[in-house]
PADO-731193 format. One record per residue (C-alpha): residue number from 1; y, x, z. Coordinates in Angstrom, 2 decimals. Layout:
N
[NUM; [Y; X; Z]]
...
// end
This chain:
280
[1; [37.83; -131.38; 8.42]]
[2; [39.58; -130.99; 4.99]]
[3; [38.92; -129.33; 2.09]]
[4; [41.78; -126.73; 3.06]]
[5; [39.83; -126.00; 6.85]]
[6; [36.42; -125.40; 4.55]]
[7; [37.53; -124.48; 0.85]]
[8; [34.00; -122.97; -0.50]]
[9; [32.87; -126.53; -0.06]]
[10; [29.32; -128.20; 0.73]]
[11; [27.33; -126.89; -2.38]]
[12; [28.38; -123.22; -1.18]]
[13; [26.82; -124.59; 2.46]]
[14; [23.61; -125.52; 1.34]]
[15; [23.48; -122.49; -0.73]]
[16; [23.98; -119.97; 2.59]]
[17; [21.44; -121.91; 4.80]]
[18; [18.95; -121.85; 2.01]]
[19; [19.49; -118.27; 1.84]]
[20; [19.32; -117.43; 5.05]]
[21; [16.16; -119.65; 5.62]]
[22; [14.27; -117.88; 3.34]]
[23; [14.87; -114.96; 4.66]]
[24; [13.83; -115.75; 8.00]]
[25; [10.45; -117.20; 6.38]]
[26; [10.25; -113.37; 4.66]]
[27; [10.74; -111.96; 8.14]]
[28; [8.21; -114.31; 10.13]]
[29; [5.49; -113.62; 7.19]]
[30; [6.02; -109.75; 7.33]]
[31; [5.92; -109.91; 11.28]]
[32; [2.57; -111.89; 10.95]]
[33; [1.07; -109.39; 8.41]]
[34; [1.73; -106.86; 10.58]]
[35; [0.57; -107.97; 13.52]]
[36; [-3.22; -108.84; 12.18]]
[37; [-3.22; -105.70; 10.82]]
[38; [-2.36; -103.77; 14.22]]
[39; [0.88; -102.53; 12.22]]
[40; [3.22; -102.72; 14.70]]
[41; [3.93; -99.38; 16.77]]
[42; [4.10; -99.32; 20.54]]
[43; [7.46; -98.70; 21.67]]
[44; [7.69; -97.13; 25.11]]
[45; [9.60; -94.62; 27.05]]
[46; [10.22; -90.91; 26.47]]
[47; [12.10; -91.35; 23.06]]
[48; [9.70; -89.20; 20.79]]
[49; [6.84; -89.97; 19.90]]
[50; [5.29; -86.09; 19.73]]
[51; [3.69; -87.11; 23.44]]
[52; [1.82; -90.12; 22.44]]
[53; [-1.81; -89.70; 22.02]]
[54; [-4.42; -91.96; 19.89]]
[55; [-8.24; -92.63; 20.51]]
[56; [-8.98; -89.84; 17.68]]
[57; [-6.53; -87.30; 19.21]]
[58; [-8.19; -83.65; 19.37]]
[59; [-6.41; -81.37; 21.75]]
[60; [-7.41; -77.39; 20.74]]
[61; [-7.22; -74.63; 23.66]]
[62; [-7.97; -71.36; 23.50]]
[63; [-11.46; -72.27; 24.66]]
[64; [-12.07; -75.78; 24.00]]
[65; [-11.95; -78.84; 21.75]]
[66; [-11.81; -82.17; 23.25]]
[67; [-12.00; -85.07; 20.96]]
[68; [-11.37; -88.90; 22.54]]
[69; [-13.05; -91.64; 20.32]]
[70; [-12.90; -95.27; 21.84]]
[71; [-13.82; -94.98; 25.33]]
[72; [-16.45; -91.90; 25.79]]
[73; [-14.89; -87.99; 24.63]]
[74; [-16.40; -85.30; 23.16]]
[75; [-17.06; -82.37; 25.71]]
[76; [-15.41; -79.09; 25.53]]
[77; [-17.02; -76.64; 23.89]]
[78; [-17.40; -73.62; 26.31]]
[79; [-19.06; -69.64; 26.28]]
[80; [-22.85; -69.42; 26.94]]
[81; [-21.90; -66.76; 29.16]]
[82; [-23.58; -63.41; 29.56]]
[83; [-26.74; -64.82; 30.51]]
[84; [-28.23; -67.51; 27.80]]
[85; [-31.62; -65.91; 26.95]]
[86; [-31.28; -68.50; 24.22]]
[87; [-31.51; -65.87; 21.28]]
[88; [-27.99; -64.50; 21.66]]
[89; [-30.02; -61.58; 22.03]]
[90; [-32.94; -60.00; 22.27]]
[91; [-33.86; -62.76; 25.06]]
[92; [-35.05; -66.18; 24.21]]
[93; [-36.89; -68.16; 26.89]]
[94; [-36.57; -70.94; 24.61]]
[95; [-39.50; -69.30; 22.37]]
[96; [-42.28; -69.09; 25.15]]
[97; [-44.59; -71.88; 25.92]]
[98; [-43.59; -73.63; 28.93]]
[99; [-40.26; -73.81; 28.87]]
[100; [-39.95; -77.23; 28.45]]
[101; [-39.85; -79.10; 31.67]]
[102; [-38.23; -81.40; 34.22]]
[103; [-38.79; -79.63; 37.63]]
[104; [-37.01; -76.15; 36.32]]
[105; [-37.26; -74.43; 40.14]]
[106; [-40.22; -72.21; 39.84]]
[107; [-40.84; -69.60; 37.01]]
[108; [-43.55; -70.40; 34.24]]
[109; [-45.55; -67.15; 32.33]]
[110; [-46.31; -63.83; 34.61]]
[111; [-44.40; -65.53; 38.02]]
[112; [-44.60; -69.21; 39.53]]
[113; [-42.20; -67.83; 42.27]]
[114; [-40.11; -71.09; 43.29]]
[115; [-36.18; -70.66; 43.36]]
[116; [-34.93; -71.69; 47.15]]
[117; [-31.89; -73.65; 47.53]]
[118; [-30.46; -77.06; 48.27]]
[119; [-32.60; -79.76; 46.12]]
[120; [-30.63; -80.90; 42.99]]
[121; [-31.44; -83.31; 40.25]]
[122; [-29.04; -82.92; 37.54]]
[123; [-28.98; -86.07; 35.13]]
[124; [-26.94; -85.93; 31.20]]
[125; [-26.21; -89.05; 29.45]]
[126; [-26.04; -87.79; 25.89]]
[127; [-23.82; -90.10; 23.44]]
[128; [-22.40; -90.59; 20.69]]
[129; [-18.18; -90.42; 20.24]]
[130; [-18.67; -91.22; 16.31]]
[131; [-20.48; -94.75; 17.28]]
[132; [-18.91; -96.35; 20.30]]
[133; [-20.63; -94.17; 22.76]]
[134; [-23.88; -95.13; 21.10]]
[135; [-26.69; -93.46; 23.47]]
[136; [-28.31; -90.22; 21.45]]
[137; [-32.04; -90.16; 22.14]]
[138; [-34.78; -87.42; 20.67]]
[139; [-31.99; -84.75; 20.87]]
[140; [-32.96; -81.85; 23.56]]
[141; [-30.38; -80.33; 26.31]]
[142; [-31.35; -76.68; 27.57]]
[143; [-29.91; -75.81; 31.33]]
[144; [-29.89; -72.66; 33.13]]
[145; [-27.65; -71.48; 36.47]]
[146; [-27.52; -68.78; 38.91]]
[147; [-29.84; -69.32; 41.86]]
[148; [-28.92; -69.49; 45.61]]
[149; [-28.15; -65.47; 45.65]]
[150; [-25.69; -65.92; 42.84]]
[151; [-28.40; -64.21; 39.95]]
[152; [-29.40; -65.32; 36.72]]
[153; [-33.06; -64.75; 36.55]]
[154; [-34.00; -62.35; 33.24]]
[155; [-30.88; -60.68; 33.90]]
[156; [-29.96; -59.68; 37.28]]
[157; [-31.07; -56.89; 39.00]]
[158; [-34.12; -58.19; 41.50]]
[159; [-35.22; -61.31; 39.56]]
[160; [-35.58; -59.87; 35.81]]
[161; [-39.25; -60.72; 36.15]]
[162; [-38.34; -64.37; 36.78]]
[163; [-37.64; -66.96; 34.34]]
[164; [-36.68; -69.67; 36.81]]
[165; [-33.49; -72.31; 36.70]]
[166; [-34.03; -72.97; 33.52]]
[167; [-35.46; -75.33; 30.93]]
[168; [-35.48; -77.77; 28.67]]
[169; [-35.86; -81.85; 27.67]]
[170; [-35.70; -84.30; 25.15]]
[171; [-33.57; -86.99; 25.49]]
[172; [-34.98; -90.38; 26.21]]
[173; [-34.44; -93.73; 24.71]]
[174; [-31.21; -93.64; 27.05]]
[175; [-30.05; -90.72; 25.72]]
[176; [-31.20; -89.47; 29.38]]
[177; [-32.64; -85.99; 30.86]]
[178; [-33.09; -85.30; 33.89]]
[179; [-33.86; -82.44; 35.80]]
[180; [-34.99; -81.18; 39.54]]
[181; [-33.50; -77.74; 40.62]]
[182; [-31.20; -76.43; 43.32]]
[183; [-27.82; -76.29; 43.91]]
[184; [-26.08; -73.52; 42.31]]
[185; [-24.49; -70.53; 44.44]]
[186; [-20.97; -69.61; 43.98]]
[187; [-20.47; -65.76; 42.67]]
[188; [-17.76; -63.38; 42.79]]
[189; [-14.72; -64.55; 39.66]]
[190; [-16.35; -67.68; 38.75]]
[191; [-16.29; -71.43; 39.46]]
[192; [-19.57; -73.07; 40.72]]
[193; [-20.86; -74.35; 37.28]]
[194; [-24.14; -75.05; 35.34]]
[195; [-24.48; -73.96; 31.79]]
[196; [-26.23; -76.17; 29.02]]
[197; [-26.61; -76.04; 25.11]]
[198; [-27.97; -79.64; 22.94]]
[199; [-30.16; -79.58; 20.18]]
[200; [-31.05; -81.78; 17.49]]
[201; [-34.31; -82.29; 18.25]]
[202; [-36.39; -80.50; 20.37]]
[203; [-38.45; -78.58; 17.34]]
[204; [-35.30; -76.83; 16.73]]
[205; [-34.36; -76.25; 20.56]]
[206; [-35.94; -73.01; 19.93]]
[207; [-33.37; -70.84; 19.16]]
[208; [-29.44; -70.48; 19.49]]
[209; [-28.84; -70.68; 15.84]]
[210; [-29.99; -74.31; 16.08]]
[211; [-27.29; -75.22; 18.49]]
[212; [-24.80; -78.38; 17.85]]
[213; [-22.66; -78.15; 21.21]]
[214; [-22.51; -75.72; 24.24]]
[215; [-20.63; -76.45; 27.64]]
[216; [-20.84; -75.95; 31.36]]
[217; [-20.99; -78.02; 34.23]]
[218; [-18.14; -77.83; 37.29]]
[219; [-19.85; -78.74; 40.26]]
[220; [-17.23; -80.81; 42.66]]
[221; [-15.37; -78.84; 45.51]]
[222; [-16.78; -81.32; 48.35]]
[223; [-20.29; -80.82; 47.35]]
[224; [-19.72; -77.16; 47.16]]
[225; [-17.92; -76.95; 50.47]]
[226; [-20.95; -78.96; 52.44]]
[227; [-23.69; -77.09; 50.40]]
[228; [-22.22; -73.29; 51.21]]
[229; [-22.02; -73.94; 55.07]]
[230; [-25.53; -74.65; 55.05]]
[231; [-28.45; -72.02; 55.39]]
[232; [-28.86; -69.60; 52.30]]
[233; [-25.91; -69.63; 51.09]]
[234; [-23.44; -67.72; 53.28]]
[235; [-22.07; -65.23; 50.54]]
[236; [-21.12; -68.41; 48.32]]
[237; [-18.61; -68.85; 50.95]]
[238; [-15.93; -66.37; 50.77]]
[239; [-16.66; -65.87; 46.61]]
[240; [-15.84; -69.74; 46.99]]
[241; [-12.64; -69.09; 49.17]]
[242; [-11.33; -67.13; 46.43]]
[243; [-11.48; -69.11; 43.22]]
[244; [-10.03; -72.55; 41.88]]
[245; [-10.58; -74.60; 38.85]]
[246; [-6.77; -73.73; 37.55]]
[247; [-8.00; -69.91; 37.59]]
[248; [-11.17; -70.00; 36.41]]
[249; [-11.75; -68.56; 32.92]]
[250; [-13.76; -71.21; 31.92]]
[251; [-12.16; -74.28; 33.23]]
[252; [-8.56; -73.34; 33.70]]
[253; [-7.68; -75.62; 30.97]]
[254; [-8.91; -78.47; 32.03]]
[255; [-12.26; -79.72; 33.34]]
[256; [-12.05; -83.21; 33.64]]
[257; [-14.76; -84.16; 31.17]]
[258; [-16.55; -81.52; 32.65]]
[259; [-17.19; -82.54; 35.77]]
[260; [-19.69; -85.00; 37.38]]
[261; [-19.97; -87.32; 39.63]]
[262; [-22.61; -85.77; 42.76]]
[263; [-23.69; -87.77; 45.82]]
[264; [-26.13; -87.10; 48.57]]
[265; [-26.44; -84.57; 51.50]]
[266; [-27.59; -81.03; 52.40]]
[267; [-30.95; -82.52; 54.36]]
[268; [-31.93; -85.35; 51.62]]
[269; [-30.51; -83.13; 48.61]]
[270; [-27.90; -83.84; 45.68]]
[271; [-27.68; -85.75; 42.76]]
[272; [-25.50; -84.98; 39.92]]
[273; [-24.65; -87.03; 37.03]]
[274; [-22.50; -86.34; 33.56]]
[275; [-21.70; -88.53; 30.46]]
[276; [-21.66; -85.41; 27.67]]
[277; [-20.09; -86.57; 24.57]]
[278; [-20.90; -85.12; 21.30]]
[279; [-19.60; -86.06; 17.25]]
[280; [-23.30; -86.82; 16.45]]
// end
């Protein structure tokens, strides 16, 4: 090669590659940076971005709040429904002396009349979504449900005098209740559910006001479908036949955190289980 084949010569050469290595070196070092720093984006299909969801996403409904933080979520927040007798109003179990109690199937007070149905023990882990699902003991979880008739005792015409399928624990150093009841009916409009508010502590599980989450509990179709074609609970069948989770009022939008994993049988009973999440 001559001079007229390369006429910027070999100082303008080294000049170039010296450029041109050093900004390779600035590219490599940024790359680097960014990387430790979990910088870099994802890039994946479906060309925006507006889908993508992160671990501290909240999705709002009309209903609910749902808040994912690491690997546990925070529940939905749902109605207490018509029939609390948490303080809402002028009923408040949650005042008299013996509502607090694991086996929640008789009545306490005036009536020890036991609630019949299939035998249920319904178990919340309570944690924590603000500290990597960190296990929330001393807080207290109030539960009430309809009994095998589809009534809510205080409330429904027949069992007002009865204060029965429902109660109240503190959490344990698990972050664990548990409780022995019966499964739920299924009434006319409505899902199959279980209602429950959580408390700080249970000194202030006393009234409403004191409340830090409120939710229900979708019991699982299978379950429901073995439990209503046994004895007792023959008018849970066709109000079953007639409702799903995508038309509930409650659940419609979504009841995946919501509902629990439930094993067992009609003759040795159920168990039920839920993870409830909570910003703590």
């Amino acid at each position: 090669m001559n001079m007229h084949d390369h006429p910027h010569g070999l100082a303008h050469d080294l000049q170039t590659l010296n450029a041109t290595l050093m900004k390779r070196r600035r590219a490599l070092g940024w790359l680097a940076s960014a990387s430790a720093a979990g910088a870099l984006p994802l890039i994946g299909c479906g060309g925006s971005d507006d889908s993508a969801t992160s671990a501290d996403d909240t999705t709002t409904t009309t209903t609910t709040t749902t808040t994912t933080t690491g690997s546990c979520s925070v529940i939905p927040t749902e109605t207490n429904g018509p029939y609390p007798a948490d303080g809402t109003t002028s009923l408040n179990v949650l005042a008299l002396s013996g509502i607090v109690r694991s086996d929640i199937r008789s009545s306490f007070g005036s009536s020890t009349t036991t609630a019949s149905g299939v035998p249920l023990t319904v178990t919340l882990a309570l944690v924590n979504t603000n500290s990597s699902c960190a296990s929330l003991a001393g807080y207290a979880i109030y539960i009430w449900h309809c009994n095998q008739a589809g009534l809510y005792s205080l409330y429904s015409a027949g069992v007002t005098g009865e204060n029965y399928l429902r109660g109240v624990q503190a959490t344990d150093s698990s972050g664990q209740v548990t409780f022995t009841t019966i499964f739920p009916a299924c009434y006319s409009g409505r899902w199959p559910h279980i209602h429950f508010e959580v408390y700080p502590s249970l000194a202030t599980a006393t009234s409403v006001s004191n409340v830090v989450k409120t939710s229900q509990i979708a019991m699982t179709e299978a379950a429901c479908d073995t439990v209503y074609a046994s004895s007792g609970y023959s008018a849970s069948v066709t109000n079953f036949s007639q409702v799903s989770l995508s038309t509930d009022n409650v659940f419609s939008d979504g009841a995946t955190l919501e509902t629990p994993t439930i094993t067992g049988s009609v003759s040795a009973g159920y168990a039920l289980a839920l993870t409830v999440g909570i910003a703590a």
